[in-house]
C-alpha positions in Angstrom: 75.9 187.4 149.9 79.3 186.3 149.5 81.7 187.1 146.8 85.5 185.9 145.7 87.7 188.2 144.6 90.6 186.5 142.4 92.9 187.5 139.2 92.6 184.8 136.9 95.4 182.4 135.2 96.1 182.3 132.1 94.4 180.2 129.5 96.1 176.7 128.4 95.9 178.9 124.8 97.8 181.6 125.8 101.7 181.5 126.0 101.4 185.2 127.3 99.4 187.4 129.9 97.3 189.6 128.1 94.1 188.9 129.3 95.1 187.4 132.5 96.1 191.0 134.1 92.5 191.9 135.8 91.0 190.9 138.5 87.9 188.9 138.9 84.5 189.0 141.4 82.3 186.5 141.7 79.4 185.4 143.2 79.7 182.0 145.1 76.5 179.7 144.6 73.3 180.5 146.9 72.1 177.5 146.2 73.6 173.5 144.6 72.7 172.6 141.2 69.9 170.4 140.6 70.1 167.9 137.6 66.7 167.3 135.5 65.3 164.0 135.5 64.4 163.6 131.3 67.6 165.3 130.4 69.9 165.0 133.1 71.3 168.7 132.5 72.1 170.6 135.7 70.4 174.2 136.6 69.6 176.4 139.1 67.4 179.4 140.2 70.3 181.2 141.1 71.3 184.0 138.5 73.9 185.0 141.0 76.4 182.3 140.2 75.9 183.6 136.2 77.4 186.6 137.7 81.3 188.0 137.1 82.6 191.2 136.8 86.0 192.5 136.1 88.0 195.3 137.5 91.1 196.9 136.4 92.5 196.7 140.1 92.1 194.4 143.2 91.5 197.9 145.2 88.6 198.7 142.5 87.1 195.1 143.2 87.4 195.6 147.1 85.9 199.1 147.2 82.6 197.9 144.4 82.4 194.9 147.2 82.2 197.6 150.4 80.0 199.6 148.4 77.8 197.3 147.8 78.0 195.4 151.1 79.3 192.1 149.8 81.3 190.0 151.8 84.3 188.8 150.0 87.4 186.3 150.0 90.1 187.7 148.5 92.9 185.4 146.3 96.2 186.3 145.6 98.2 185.0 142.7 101.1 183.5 143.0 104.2 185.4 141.6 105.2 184.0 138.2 108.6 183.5 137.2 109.5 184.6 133.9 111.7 182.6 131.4 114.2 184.1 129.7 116.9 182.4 127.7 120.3 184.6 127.0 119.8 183.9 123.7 116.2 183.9 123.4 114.6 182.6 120.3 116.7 183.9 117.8 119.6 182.2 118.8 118.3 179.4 117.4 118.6 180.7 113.6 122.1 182.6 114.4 124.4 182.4 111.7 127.4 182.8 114.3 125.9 179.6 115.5 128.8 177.5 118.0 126.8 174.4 118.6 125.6 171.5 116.0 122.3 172.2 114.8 119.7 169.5 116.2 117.0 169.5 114.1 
């Protein structure tokens, strides 16, 4: 059985990282998806792909994997840069403003 072990990006809903700070395991299909000839929806026998669980840590993830004697692929993140104005938003409403206001 083989597993990936990822920490998942943010949604396009979010503009922060709440629910993007765990980390993920899941169950790579066993089998492909078969599509149904009257309704042409897709399924499969395997319950395994339904599967995901979520760990606090990556090292939580990797030891329930060795416990359980799943082979896994492990996916780092890539570092996110934060963006922070000097200002930040309230310098847009400043009443010691410099600038013309643009809109």
């Amino acid at each position: 059985m083989r597993a990936r072990i990822y920490q998942p990006a943010k949604t396009a809903m979010q503009s922060g990282t709440a629910k993007a700070k765990g980390w993920v395991l899941e169950f790579a299909p066993a089998s492909a998806r078969e599509v149904d000839p009257l309704m042409q929806w897709t399924s499969s026998a395997d319950t395994q792909a339904q599967v995901k669980l979520r760990f606090d840590s990556k090292e939580a993830a990797l030891a329930y994997a060795a416990a359980k004697g799943i082979e896994v692929d492990v996916t780092d993140p890539k570092p996110r840069k934060p963006v922070i104005r000097a200002g930040g938003y309230g310098e847009n409403f400043a009443t010691a403003r410099r600038g013309a206001w643009t809109h």
